[in-house]
Each structure stands twice: as structure tokens, then as C-alpha cells.
C-alpha positions in Angstrom: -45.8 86.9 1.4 -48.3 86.1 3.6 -48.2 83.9 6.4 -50.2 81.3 5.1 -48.6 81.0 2.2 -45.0 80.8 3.2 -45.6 78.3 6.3 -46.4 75.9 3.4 -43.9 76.2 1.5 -41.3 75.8 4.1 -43.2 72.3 5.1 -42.9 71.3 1.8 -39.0 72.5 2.0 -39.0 69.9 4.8 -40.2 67.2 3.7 -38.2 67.4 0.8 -35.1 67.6 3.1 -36.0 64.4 4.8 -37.4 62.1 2.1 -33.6 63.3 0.6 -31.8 62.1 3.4 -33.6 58.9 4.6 -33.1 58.0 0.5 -29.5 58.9 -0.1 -26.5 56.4 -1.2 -23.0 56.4 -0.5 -21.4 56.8 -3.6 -19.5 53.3 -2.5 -22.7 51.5 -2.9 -25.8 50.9 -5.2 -28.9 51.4 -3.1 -32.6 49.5 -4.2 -35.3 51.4 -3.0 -37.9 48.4 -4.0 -36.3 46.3 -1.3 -34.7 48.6 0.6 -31.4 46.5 -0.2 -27.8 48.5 0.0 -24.9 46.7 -1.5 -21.5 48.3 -1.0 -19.3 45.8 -2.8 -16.6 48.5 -3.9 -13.1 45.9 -3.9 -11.0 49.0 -2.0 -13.8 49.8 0.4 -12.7 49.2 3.9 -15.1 50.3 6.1 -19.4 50.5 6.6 -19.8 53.2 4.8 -22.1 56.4 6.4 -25.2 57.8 5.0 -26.7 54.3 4.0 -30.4 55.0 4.4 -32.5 54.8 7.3 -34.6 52.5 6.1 -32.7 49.8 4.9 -33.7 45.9 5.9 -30.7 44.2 4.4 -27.1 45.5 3.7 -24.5 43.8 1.5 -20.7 43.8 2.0 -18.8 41.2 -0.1 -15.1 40.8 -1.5 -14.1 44.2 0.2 -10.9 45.2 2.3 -12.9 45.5 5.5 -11.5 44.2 8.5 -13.6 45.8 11.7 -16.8 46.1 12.2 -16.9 48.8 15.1 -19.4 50.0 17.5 -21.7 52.5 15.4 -21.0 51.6 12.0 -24.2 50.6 12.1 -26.3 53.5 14.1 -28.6 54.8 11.9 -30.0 51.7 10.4 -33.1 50.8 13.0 -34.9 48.6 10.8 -31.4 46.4 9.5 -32.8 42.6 9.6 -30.2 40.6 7.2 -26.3 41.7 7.1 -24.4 39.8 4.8 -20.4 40.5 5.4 -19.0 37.5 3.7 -15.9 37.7 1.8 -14.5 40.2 3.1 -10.6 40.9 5.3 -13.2 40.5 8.4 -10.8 40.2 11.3 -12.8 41.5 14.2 -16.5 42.4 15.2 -16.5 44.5 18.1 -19.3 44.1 21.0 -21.6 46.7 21.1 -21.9 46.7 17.0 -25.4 45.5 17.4 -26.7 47.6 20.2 -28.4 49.8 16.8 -29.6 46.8 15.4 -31.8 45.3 17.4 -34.4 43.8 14.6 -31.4 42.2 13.1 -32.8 38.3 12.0 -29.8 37.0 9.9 -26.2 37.9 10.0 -23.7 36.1 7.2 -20.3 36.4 8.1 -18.5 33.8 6.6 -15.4 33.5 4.5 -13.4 35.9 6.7 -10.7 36.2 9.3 -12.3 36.2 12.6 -10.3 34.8 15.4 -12.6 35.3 18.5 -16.3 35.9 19.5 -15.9 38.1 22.1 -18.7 37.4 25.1 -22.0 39.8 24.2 -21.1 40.6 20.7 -24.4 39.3 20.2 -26.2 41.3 23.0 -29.9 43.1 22.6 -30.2 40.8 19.3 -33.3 39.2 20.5 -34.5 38.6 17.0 -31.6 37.0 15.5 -32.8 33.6 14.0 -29.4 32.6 11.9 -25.5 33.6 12.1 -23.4 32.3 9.5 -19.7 32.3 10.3 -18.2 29.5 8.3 -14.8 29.5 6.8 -12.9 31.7 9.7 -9.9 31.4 12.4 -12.4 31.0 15.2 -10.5 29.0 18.1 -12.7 29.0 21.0 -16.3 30.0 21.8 -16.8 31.3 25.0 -19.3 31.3 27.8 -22.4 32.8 27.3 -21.9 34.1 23.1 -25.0 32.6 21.8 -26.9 32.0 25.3 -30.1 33.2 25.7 -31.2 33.8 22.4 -34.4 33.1 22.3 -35.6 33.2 18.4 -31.8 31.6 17.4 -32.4 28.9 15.3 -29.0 28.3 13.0 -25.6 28.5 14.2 -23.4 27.7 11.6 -19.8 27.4 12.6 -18.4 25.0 10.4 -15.0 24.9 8.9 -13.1 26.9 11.2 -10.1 26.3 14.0 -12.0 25.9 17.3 -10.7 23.8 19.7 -12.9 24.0 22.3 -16.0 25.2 23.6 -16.5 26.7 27.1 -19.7 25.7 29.1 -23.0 27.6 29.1 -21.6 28.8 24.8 -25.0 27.3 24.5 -27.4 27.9 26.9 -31.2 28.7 27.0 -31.6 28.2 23.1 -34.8 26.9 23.0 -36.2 27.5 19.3 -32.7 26.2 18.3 -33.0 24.0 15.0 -29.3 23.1 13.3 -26.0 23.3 15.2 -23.5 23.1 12.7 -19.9 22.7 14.2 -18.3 20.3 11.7 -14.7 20.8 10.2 -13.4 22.0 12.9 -10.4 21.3 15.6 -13.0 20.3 18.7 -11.3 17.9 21.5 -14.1 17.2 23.8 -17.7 18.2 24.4 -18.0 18.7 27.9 -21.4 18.8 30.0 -23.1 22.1 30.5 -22.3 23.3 27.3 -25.1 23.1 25.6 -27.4 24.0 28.5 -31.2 23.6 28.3 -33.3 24.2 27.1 -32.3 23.6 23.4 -34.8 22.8 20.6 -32.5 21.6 17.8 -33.4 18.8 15.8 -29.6 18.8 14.1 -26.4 18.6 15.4 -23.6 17.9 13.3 -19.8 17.5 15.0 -18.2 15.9 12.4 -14.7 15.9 11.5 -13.4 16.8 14.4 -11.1 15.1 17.0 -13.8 14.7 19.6 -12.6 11.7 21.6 -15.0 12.2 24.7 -18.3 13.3 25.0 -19.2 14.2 28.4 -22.2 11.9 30.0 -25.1 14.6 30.5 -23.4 16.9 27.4 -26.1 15.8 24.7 -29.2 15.7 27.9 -30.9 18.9 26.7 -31.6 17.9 23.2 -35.3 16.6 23.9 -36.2 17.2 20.0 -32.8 16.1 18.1 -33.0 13.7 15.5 -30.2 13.9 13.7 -26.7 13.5 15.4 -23.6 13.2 13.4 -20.4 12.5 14.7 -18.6 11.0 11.8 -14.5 11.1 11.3 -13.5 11.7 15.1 -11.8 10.0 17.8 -14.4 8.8 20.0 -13.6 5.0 22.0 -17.1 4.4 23.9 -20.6 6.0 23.7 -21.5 4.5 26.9 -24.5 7.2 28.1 -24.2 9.8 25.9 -27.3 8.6 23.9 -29.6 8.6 27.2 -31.9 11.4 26.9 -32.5 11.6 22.7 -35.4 10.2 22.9 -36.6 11.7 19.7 -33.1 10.2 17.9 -34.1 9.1 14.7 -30.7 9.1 12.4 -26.8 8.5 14.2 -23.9 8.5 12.3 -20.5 7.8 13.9 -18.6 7.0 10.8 -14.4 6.2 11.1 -14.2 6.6 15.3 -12.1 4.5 17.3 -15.3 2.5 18.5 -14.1 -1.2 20.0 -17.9 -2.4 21.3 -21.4 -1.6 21.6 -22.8 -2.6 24.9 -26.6 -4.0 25.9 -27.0 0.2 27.5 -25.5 2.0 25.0 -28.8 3.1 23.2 -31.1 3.0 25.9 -33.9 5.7 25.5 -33.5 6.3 22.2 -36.5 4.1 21.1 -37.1 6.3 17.4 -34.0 5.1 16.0 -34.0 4.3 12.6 -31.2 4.3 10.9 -27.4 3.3 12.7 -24.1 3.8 10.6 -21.1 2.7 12.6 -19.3 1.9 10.0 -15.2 2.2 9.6 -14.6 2.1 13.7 -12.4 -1.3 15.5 -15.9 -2.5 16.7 -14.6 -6.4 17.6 -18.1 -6.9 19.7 -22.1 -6.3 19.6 -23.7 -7.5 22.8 -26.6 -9.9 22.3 -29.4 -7.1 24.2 -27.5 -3.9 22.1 -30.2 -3.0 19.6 -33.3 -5.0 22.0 -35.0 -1.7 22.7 -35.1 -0.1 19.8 -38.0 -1.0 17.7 -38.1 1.2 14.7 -34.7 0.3 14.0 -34.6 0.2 9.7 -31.1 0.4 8.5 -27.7 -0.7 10.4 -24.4 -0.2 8.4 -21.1 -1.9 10.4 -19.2 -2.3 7.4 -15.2 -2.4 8.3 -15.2 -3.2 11.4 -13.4 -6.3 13.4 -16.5 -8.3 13.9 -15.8 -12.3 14.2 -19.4 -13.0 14.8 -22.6 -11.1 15.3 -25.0 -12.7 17.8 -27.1 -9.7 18.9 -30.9 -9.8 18.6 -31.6 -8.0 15.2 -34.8 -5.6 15.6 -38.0 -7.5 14.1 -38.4 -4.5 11.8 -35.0 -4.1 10.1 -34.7 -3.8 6.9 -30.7 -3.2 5.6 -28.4 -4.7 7.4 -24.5 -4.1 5.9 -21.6 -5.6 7.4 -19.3 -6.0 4.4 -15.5 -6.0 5.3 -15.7 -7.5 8.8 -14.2 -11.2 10.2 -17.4 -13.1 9.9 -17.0 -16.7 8.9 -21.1 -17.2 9.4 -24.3 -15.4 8.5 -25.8 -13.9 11.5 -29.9 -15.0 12.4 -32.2 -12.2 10.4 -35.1 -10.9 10.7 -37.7 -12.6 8.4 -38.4 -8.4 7.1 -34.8 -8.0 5.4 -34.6 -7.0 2.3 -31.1 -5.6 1.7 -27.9 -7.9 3.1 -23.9 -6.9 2.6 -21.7 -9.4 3.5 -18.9 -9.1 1.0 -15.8 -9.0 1.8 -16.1 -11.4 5.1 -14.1 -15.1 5.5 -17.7 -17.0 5.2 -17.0 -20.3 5.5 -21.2 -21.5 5.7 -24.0 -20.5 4.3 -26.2 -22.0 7.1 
């Protein structure tokens, strides 16, 4: 054989070698070329299995026995942007897992038994847009876990066991869109934990058993509009509200809320809709909703309120305040078109 003709063959040798190896599947999992999609769903599987294909973009790992993900179960996979672990005996992710996976967008982790977050699981993931990570053990998120990522925009960490969150956890996140840290154990939000700039327009913290928010804790969310706070253990708002100037929808259903002061809403001049409802509010100051001219719908249903002499905004449109003490209906706005009063002592109809 010549050496012209045998150089090609072995090329061709080659390249058979490597398009069989970049395209090979576990025998654990089903592997779709089309999407280049690996799904190792195998119910006595307990680890990431080895030999998934180079170019995969999203692997699947659901209802398995796997319990640690460690550093370099995922080397090999350069091009991994979705990881969906949910379902699985998760208990631990180690740090340094993701130093292979650095175009990673979305990682679903939920349904597991993670405990911890350890600080820089999350390092070199500058592309990561969404982590998932509901239904866990997680107790506490430390400083730093999801600062400075700066393409983040979910964080989903509802329905776990965290009791606290350390400053800076959120720090420097500023394409942030939905914080979601409802259903959980959370005591306080103190200042400095979610650090600036943040660009999230949601940030749900209910079901908690928040009782203080610190006063600059909420300052860096320039774009929320959406804040929920429902079913916690909060007495006062006092300055909390300061800086959402872009507020459009609070809830603060079933707190422990006594009074709304003339300052309590200052600078939050887009809110539209106000649900206080089930707290001990006894008192509304006359000057309480002054400022805030787009206000549309305010719900104070159950409350204690024996009168209500604050100056209703000119635009309102629902006003409920079923289940109070009122014995007289309150001066309104000449724009209402929806009034609750049921359930109050009225005594006149003046």
C-alpha cells in the first residue's frame, strides 16, 4: 500500500473514532442526538454517569438514588446549559461541580435533600439565568452564594427550612427578576442582604415568620413591583417601603399590623393595589394614603378599625373593609365603584 492511500484511510479510521465517542451513551441513559438531550432516569442509578457525550446542552436526572453531586461528575460536558436534578436522594452539591460547566443557564434542583449551599458552589457560572431548589432542607444561605451573578434572573427557594439569610447572600444581582423565598422558616431580613444593585421586579417572602424587616433591607430594589409578605409576623412597616419607587402591588396579608402611619408609604407613588387585610390594624392616619396617587384597590378587611378618617386617593376604585368595628361609612371618592362593608356594627348610613 502506498502512502497515499493508507494516510487516508487511517484519517477516515479517526474520525470514525471520534464521531463514536463524542456520540456514545451510557447504557444508564437514553441519549437524543436531535437536541442533544441525555436523560439518565434509571430508579437504582446513583451517580452522573461517565461517557455522556461531549456535546450535550441539557442533562436529565429524575427519581434516581443520587445523593452527591461531586467535583467532575460533570467534566467533559463544555457545552451543558440546563441540568435538571429534581427528584432525586440529592443531599449535597459540592463546590467546584461547576468549574466544567461554565455555559450552564438553568439548573433544577428541586424536590431533594439538600441541607446547605456551601459559599462558591455557584462560582465561574457567569451565565446562569435560573436555579430551582424548591422542596429541600436548606436552613441558611450564606454570604456571598448567589452574589455577583451577573445574568441571574430566578432564584427560586421556596418551600424549604431556612431560617435566616446572612448579608451580601444577595449582592450585585443586577438582571435579577423574581426572588422567590416563600414557605420557608425566615425570622428577619436584615439590611445588606440583598445588596445593590438588584433588578428584580418580584419578591415574594411569604409564609414565613418575618417579624422585622430591617430599615434600608428592601433600598436596592429600584425596579420591584411586586412585594409579597403575606402570613408573617411583622408589627410596623415604618421605612421599609422608602425606596420602591416603582411599587405597584403590596400584599401583607394575616401580620400582626396595629397602624398605618401618615410616612409609611412614602415614595412609593405607583402603588396600585394595597391588601392589608387579616392584621390588628385599630388605626389609619388621616395623611396615610395622601401621596400615593395611582392608588386603585385597598382591601382592610378583618382588621380592628372603629373609624376610618384617612383621605381616600381621588382615583380609588375598590375599597373593602368588611369585618372591621365601623359603625359609619367612611367619605369616598366620587370614582368608587366596588364598596365591602359587611360584617361592620353600622349604625348610619350618612
Amino acid at each position: 500500500m502506498t502512502t497515499r492511500s493508507w494516510v487516508p484511510a487511517i484519517l477516515v479510521m479517526v474520525a470514525a473514532v471520534v464521531v463514536q465517542s463524542t456520540h456514545a451513551c451510557p447504557d444508564e441513559c437514553q441519549c437524543f442526538k436531535d437536541v442533544s438531550s441525555v436523560h439518565c432516569n434509571a430508579p437504582d442509578l446513583d451517580h452522573i454517569p461517565q461517557g455522556i457525550p461531549e456535546n450535550t446542552t441539557l442533562l436529565q436526572m429524575q427519581g434516581t438514588k443520587l445523593a452527591i453531586v461531586r467535583k467532575g461528575d460533570l467534566k467533559g460536558l463544555p457545552l451543558l446549559r440546563s441540568l435538571y436534578l429534581f427528584g432525586n436522594r440529592l443531599q449535597r452539591i459540592e463546590v467546584g461541580v461547576f468549574d466544567d460547566t461554565p455555559t450552564l443557564v438553568d439548573l433544577e434542583a428541586g424536590g431533594n435533600q439538600i441541607s446547605e449551599l456551601p459559599a462558591g458552589v455557584f462560582r465561574g457560572l457567569d451565565k446562569l439565568k435560573e436555579v430551582h431548589l424548591s422542596l429541600n432542607n436548606i436552613t441558611d444561605i450564606p454570604a456571598g452564594v448567589f452574589s455577583s451573578r451577573p445574568n441571574l434572573q430566578v432564584v427560586d427557594l421556596q418551600k424549604n427550612r431556612i431560617m435566616s439569610i446572612q448579608p451580601g447572600a444577595f449582592a450585585n444581582m443586577p438582571n435579577s427578576d423574581v426572588f422567590e423565598l416563600s414557605d420557608n422558616n425566615i425570622g428577619d431580613i436584615k439590611d445588606g442582604v440583598f445588596q445593590g444593585p438588584q433588578g428584580a421586579i418580584h419578591l415574594m417572602l411569604g409564609n414565613n415568620n418575618i417579624s422585622v424587616i430591617e430599615p434600608t433591607a428592601l433600598r436596592a430594589f429600584k425596579n420591584l413591583t411586586l412585594l409579597s409578605l403575606d402570613n408573617n409576623n411583622i408589627l410596623a412597616i415604618g421605612s421599609v417601603l422608602h425606596s420602591l419607587e416603582n411599587l405597584d402591588v403590596l400584599s401583607a396579608v394575616n401580620n400582626k399590623l396595629t397602624k398605618i402611619s401618615d410616612t409609611d408609604f412614602t415614595g412609593c407613588e405607583k402603588l396600585r393595589m394595597l391588601d392589608l387585610s387579616g392584621n390588628q390594624i385599630s388605626a389609619v392616619s388621616q395623611n396615610a394614603f395622601k401621596h400615593l396617587p395611582d392608588l386603585q384597590e385597598i382591601i382592610l378587611s378583618n382588621n380592628n378599625l372603629n373609624q376610618m378618617k384617612a383621605q381616600l386617593p381621588l382615583v380609588l376604585k375598590k375599597l373593602n373593609i368588611q369585618q372591621n368595628l365601623l359603625m359609619e361609612i367612611p367619605p369616598l371618592p366620587s370614582g368608587i365603584v366596588e364598596l365591602d362593608m359587611s360584617y361592620n356594627p353600622i349604625e348610619s348610613l350618612k
